[in-house]
DRENLUMTI-633693 format. One record per residue (C-alpha): x, y, z; residue in one letter. Coordinates in pm, whole numbers, always signed. Layout:
<sites>
{px->X	py->Y	pz->Z	aa->A}
...
</sites>
This chain:
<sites>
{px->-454	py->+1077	pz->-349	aa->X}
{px->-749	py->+1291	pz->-223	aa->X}
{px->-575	py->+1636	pz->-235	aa->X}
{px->-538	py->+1877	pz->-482	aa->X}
{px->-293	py->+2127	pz->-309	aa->X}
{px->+13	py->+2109	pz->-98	aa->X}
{px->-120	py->+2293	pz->+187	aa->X}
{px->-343	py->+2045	pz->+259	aa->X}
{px->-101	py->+1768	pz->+409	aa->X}
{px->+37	py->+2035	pz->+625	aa->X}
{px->-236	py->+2255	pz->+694	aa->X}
{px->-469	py->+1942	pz->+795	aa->X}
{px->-265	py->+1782	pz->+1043	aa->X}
{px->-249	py->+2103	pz->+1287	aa->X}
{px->-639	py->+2122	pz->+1238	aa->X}
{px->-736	py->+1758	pz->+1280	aa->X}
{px->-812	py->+1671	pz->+1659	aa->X}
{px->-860	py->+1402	pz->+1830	aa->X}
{px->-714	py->+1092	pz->+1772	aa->X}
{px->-858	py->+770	pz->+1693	aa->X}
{px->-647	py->+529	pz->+1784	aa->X}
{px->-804	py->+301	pz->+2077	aa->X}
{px->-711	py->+65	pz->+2395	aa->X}
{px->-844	py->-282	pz->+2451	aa->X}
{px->-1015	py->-288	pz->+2750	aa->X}
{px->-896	py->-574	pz->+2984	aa->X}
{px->-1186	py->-827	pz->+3042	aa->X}
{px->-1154	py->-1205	pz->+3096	aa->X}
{px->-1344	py->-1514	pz->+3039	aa->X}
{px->-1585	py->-1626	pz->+2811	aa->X}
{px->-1837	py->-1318	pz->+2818	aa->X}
{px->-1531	py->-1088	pz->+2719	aa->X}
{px->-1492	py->-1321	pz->+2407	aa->X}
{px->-1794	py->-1348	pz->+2311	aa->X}
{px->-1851	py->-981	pz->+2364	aa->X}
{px->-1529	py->-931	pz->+2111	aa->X}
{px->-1679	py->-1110	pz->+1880	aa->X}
{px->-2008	py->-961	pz->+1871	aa->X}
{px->-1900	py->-688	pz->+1698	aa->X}
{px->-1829	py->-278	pz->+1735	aa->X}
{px->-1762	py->-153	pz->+2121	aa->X}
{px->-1737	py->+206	pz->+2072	aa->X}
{px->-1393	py->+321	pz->+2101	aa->X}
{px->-1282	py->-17	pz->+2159	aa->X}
{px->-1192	py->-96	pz->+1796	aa->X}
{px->-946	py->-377	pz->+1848	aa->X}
{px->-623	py->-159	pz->+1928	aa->X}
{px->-367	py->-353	pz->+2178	aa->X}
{px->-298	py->-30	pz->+2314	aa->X}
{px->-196	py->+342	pz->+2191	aa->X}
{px->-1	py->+289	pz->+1926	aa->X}
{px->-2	py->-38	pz->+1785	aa->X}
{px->-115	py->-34	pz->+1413	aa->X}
{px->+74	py->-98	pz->+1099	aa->X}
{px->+46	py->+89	pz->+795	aa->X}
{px->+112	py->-61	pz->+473	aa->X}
{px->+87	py->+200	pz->+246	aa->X}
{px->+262	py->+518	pz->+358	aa->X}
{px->+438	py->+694	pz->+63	aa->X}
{px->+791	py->+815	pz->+94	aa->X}
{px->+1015	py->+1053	pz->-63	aa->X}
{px->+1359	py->+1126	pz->+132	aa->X}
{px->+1396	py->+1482	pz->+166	aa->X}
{px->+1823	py->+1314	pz->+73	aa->X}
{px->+1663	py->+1242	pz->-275	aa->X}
{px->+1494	py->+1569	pz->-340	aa->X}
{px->+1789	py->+1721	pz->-295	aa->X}
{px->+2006	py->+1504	pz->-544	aa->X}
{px->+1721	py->+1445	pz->-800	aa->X}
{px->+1710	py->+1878	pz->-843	aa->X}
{px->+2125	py->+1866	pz->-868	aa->X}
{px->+2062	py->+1623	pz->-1151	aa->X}
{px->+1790	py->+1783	pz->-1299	aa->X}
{px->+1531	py->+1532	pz->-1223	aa->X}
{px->+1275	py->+1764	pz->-1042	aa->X}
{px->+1212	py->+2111	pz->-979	aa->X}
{px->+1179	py->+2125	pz->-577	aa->X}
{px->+869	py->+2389	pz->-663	aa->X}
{px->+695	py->+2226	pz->-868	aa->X}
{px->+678	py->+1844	pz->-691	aa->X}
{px->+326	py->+1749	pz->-594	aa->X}
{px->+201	py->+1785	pz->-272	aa->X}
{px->+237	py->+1413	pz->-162	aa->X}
{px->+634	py->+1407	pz->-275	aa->X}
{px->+685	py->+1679	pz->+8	aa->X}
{px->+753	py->+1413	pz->+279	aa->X}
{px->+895	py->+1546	pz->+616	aa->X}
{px->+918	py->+1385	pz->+952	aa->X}
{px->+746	py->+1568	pz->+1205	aa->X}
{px->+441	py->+1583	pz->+1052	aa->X}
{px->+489	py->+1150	pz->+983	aa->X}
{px->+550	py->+1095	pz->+1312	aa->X}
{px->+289	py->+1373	pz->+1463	aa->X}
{px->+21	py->+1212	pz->+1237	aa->X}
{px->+133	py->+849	pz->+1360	aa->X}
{px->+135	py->+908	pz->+1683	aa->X}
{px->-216	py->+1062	pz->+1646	aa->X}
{px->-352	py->+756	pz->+1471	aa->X}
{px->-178	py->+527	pz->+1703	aa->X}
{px->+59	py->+378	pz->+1449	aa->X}
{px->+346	py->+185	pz->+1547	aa->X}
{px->+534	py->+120	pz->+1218	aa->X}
{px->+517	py->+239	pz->+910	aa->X}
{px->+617	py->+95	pz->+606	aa->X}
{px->+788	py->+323	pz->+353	aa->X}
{px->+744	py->+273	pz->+3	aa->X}
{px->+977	py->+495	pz->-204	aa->X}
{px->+843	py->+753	pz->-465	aa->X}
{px->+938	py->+964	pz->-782	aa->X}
{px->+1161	py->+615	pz->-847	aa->X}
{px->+1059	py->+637	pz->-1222	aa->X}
{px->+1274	py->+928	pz->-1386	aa->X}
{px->+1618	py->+778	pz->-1428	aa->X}
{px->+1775	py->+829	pz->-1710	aa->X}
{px->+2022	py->+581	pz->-1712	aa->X}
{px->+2117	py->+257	pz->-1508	aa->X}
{px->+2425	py->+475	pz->-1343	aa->X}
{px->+2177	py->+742	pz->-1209	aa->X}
{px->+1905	py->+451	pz->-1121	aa->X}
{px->+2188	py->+284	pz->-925	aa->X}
{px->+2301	py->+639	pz->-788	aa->X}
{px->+1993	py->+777	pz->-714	aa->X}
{px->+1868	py->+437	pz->-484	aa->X}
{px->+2185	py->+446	pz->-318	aa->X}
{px->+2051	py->+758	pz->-175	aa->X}
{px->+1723	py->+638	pz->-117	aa->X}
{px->+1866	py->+378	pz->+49	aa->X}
{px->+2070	py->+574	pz->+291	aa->X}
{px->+1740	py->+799	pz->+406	aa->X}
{px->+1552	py->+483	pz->+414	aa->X}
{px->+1855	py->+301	pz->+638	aa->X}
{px->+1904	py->+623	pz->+883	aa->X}
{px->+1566	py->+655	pz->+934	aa->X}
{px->+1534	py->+311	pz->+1057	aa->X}
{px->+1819	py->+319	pz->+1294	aa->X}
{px->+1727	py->+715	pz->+1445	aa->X}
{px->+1351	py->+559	pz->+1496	aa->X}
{px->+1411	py->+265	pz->+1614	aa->X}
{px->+1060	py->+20	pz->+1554	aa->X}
{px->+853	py->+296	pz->+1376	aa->X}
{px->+991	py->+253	pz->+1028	aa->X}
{px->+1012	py->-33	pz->+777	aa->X}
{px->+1084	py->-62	pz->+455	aa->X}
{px->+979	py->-159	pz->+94	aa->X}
{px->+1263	py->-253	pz->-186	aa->X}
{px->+1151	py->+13	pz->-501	aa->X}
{px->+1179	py->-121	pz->-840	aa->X}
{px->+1292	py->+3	pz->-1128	aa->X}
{px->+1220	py->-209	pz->-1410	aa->X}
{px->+1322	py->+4	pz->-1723	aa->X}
{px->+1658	py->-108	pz->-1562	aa->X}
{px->+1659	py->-481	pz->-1485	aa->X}
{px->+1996	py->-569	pz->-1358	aa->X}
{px->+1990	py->-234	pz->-1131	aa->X}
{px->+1681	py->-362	pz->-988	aa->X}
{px->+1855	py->-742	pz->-899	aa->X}
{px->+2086	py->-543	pz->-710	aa->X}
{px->+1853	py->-326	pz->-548	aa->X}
{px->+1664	py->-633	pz->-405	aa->X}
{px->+1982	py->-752	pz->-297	aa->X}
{px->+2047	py->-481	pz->-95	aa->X}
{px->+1739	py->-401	pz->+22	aa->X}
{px->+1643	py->-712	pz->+146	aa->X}
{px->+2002	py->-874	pz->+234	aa->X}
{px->+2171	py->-571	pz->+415	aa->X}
{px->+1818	py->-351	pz->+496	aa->X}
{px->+1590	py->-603	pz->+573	aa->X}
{px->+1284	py->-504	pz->+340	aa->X}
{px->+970	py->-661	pz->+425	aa->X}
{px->+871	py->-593	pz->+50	aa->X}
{px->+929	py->-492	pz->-251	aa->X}
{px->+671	py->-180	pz->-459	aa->X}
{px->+603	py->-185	pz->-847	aa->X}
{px->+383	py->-1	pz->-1004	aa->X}
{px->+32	py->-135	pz->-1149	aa->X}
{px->+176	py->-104	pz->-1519	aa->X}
{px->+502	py->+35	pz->-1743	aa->X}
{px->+416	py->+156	pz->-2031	aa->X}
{px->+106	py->+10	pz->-2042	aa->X}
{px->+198	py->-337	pz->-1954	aa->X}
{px->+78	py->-484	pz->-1664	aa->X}
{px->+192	py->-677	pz->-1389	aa->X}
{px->+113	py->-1048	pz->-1518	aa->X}
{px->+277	py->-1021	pz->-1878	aa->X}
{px->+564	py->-1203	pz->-1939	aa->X}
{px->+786	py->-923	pz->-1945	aa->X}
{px->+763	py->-924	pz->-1588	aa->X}
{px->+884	py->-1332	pz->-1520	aa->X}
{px->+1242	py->-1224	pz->-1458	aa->X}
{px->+1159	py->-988	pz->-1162	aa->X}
{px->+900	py->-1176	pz->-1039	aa->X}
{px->+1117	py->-1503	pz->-1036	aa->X}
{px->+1343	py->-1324	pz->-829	aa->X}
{px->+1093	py->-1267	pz->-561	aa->X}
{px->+917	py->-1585	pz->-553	aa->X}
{px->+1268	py->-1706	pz->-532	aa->X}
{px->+1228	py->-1515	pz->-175	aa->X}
{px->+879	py->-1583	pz->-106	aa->X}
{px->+852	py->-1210	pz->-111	aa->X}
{px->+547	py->-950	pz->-79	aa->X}
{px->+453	py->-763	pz->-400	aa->X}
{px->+336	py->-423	pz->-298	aa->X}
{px->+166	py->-258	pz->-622	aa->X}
{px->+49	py->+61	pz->-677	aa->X}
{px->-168	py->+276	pz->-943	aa->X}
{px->-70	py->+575	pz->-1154	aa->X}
{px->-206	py->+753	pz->-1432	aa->X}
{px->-380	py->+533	pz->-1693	aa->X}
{px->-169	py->+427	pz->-1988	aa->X}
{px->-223	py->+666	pz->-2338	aa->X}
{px->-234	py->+1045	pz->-2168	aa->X}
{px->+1	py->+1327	pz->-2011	aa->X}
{px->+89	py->+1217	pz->-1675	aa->X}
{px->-135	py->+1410	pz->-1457	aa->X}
{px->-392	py->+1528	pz->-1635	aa->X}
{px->-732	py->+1462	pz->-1611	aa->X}
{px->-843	py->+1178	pz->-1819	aa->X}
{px->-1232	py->+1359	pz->-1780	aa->X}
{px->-1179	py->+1734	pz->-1717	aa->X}
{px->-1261	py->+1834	pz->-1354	aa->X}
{px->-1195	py->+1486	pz->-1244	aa->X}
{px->-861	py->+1415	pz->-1083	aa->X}
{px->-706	py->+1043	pz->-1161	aa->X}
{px->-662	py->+977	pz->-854	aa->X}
{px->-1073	py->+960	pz->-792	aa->X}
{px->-1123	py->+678	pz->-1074	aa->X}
{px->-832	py->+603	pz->-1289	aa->X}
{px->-629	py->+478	pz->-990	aa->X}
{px->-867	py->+259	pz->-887	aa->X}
{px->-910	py->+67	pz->-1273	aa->X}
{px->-547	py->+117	pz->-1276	aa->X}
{px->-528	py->-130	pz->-944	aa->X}
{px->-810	py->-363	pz->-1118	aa->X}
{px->-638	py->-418	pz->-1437	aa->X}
{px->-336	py->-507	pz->-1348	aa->X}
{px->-579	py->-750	pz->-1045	aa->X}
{px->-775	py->-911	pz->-1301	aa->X}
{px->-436	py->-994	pz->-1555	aa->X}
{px->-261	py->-1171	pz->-1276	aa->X}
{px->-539	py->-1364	pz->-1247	aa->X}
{px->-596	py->-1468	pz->-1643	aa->X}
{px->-234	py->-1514	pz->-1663	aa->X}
{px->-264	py->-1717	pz->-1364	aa->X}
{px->+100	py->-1592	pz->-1267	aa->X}
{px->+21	py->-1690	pz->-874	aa->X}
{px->+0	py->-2035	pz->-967	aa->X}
{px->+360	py->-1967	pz->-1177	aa->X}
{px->+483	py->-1816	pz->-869	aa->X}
{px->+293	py->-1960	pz->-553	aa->X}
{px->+549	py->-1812	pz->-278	aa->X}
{px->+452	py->-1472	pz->-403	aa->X}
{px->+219	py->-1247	pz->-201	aa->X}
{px->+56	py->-948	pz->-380	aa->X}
{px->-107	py->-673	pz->-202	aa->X}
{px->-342	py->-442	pz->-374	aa->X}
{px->-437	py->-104	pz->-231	aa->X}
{px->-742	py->+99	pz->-198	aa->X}
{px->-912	py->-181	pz->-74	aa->X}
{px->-845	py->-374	pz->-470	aa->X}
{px->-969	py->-97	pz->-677	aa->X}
{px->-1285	py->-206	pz->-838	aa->X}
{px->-1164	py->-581	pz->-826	aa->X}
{px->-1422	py->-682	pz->-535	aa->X}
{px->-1744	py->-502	pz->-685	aa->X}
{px->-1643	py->-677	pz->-1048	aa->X}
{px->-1564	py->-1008	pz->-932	aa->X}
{px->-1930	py->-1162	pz->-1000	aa->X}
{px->-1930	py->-977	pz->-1314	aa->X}
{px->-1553	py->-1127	pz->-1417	aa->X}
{px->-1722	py->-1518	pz->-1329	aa->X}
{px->-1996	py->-1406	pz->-1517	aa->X}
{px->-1808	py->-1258	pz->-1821	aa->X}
{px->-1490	py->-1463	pz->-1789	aa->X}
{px->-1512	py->-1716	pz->-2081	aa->X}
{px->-1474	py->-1391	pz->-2252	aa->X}
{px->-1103	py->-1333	pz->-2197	aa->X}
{px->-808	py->-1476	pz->-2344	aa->X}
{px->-735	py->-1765	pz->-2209	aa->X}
{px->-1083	py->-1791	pz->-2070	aa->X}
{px->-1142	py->-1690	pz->-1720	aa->X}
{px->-1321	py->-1951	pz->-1519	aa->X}
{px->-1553	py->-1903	pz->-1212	aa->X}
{px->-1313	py->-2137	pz->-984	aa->X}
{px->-1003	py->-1953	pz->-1099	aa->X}
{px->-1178	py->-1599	pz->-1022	aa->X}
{px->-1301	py->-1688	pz->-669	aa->X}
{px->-942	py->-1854	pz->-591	aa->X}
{px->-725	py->-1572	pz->-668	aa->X}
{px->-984	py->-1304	pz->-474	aa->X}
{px->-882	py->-1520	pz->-175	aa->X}
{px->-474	py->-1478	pz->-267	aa->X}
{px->-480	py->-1116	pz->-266	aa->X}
{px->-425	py->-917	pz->+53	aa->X}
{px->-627	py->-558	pz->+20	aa->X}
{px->-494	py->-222	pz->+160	aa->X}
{px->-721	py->-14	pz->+364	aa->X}
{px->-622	py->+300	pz->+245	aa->X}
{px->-769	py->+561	pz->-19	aa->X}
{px->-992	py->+524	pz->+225	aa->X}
{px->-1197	py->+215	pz->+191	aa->X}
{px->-1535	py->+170	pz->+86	aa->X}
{px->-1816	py->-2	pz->+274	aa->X}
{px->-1642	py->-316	pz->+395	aa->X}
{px->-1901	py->-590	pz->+363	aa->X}
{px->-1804	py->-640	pz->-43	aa->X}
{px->-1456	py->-679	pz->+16	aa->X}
{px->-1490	py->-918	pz->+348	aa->X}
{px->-1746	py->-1131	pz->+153	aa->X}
{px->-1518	py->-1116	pz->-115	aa->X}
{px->-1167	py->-1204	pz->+14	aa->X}
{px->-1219	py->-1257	pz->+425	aa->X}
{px->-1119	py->-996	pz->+699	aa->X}
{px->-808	py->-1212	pz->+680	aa->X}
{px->-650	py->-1067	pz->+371	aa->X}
{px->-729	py->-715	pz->+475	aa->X}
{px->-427	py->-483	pz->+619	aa->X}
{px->-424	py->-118	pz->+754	aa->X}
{px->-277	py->+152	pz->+490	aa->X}
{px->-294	py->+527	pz->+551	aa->X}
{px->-183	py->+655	pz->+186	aa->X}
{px->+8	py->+871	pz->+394	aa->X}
{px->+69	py->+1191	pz->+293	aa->X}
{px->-122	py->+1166	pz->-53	aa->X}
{px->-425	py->+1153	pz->+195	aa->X}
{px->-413	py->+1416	pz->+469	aa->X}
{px->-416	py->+1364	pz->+806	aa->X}
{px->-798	py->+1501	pz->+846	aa->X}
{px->-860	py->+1196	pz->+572	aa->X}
{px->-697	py->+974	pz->+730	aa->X}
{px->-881	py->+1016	pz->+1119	aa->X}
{px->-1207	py->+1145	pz->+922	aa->X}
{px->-1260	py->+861	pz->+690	aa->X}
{px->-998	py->+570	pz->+634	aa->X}
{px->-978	py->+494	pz->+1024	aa->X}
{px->-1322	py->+530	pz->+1093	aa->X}
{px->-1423	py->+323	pz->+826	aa->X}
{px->-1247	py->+39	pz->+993	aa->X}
{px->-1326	py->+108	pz->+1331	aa->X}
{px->-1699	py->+189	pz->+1272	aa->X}
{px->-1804	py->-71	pz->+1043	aa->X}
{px->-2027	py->-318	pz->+1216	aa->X}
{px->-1896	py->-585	pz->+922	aa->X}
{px->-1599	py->-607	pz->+1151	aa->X}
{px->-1564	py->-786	pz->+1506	aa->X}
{px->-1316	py->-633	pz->+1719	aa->X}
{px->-1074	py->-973	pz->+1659	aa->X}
{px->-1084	py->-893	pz->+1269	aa->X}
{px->-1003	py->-529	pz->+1391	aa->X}
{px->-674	py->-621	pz->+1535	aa->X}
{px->-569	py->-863	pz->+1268	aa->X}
{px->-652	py->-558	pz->+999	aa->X}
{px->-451	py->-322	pz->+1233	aa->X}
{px->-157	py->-514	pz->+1317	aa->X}
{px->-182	py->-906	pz->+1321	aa->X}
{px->-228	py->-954	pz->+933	aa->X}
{px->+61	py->-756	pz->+889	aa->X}
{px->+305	py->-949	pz->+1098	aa->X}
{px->+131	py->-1260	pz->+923	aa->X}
{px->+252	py->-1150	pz->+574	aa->X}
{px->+557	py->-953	pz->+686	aa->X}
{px->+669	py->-1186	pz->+948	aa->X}
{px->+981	py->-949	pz->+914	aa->X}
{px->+786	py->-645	pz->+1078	aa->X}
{px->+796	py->-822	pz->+1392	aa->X}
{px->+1166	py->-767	pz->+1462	aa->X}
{px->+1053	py->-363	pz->+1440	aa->X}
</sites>
């Protein structure tokens, strides 16, 4: 979350120009293909047309919810951070800019109840927003199931309803609750339930566990710059010593900011592995980089580490919409897709749009 200030997501999407999102040009035979392949063609990126992307990682927080969360003093309208100010003309001015066709909303602020009643209460809301907003824009919206695991049998019922009446093509869960993260056994009940679905796992950082939410772990340092990213690579790295994709093979987990530090450690965890407990073996480690789908967004760092680590395959388009601002978003985290001459324009497309509708097979009825 690259921001600091409010203004920002507002202020930079009336100054950004220019949008970035491409058209294929129409060539045929062998030549074209081979030309595809080569690699980079300018503004040629791999787009099948204006507005074709998907974004995986788009943060939302129903204006419906704001408004119930302050009656039940849950938040103070005033003092909500920047990226918890969600409103949609500025979503769908910024998507059409970027040339995104869906977007998939992953609920926020879903960690304050007090209660199972309120938890229940307060989803049914988000639930609502999340359901209206799919039917007014029809194709431009998906949507992730949020869970709430303080509260386990409210979160059974919200997968229930999210993906039995709403049609999720996910479900979002933080990195770690109270310091335990995704992987420990605490977790088996929930993630039972989705393997049970063959469902995508859609995890995201926070503060690290042990200080105030929100302030700087190292003054003059926001979280968002470092923490996040170990954050993302802890709870990476304990799936894999737990091994809990082998318990639960018809899971998919998808880890933003392109894995955190997971790719630029993974030599280091074959190297260090026998160290952990149960040991960590070099097979194990180079299996479950290759199970992991990675998240574009935050924005991504030089590509080659990440393709060499998991394949251009497991790589999907994610905006961190609108914790990053729009001038982010066409500055860096698009560019450093459509400019990176790791990429051929096929791998483009499939990191765009086709991975997506791989994983989310869902998506494609958007």
């Amino acid at each position: 979350m690259p921001e600091s200030t409010e203004a920002m997501s507002r202020r930079s999407l009336l100054i950004t120009g220019g949008a970035v999102a491409t058209t294929v040009a129409a060539t045929g035979g062998a030549s074209a293909l081979a030309r595809e392949e080569a690699g980079p063609q300018s503004s040629q990126g791999g787009d099948d047309g204006g507005r074709s992307r998907i974004d995986v990682h788009h943060h939302f927080t129903a204006p419906a919810w704001v408004d119930w969360a302050e009656r039940e003093g849950l938040v103070r309208r005033q003092e909500l951070p920047w990226w918890a100010r969600w409103d949609l003309d500025s979503t769908l001015a910024l998507m059409n800019r970027v040339g995104i066709a869906t977007a998939v909303l992953n609920p926020t602020m879903q960690d304050r109840y007090r209660s199972a009643a309120q938890a229940r209460e307060g989803l049914t809301v988000v639930f609502e927003a999340m359901a209206d907003l799919v039917a007014a824009h029809p194709g431009r919206f998906a949507i992730l199931a949020p869970a709430v695991l303080d509260h386990p049998d409210v979160t059974t019922w919200a997968l229930q309803h999210a993906f039995d009446e709403l049609g999720a093509v996910g479900v979002s869960v933080k990195a770690n609750y109270n310091g335990i993260y995704l992987g420990d056994p605490s977790y088996d009940r929930f993630l039972a339930e989705l393997d049970e679905r063959s469902a995508v796992l859609v995890t995201h950082p926070l503060d690290l566990p042990g200080g105030p939410p929100g302030v700087p772990t190292v003054p003059g340092i926001p979280n968002f710059m470092c923490d996040f990213l170990l954050d993302s690579t802890r709870a990476a790295v304990n799936l894999i010593r737990t091994r809990t994709l082998d318990r639960y093979p018809h899971l998919s987990v998808v880890l933003p900011h392109a894995g955190g530090f997971l790719p630029q450690i993974a030599t280091r965890m074959k190297a260090f592995g026998s160290f952990c407990t149960p040991p960590l073996d070099a097979a194990r480690v180079q299996d479950y980089l290759h199970r992991f789908y990675y998240d574009t967004a935050g924005p991504l760092a030089p590509s080659g580490t990440l393709v060499a680590t998991a394949g251009a395959d497991r790589i999907l388009f994610g905006t961190d919409w609108p914790a990053a601002s729009a001038d982010i978003i066409t500055g860096f985290t698009v560019p450093a897709v459509e400019t990176d001459p790791v990429f051929t324009n096929r791998q483009r497309r499939g990191i765009y749009r086709d991975n997506a509708l791989r994983l989310m097979p869902t998506l494609k009825r958007a």
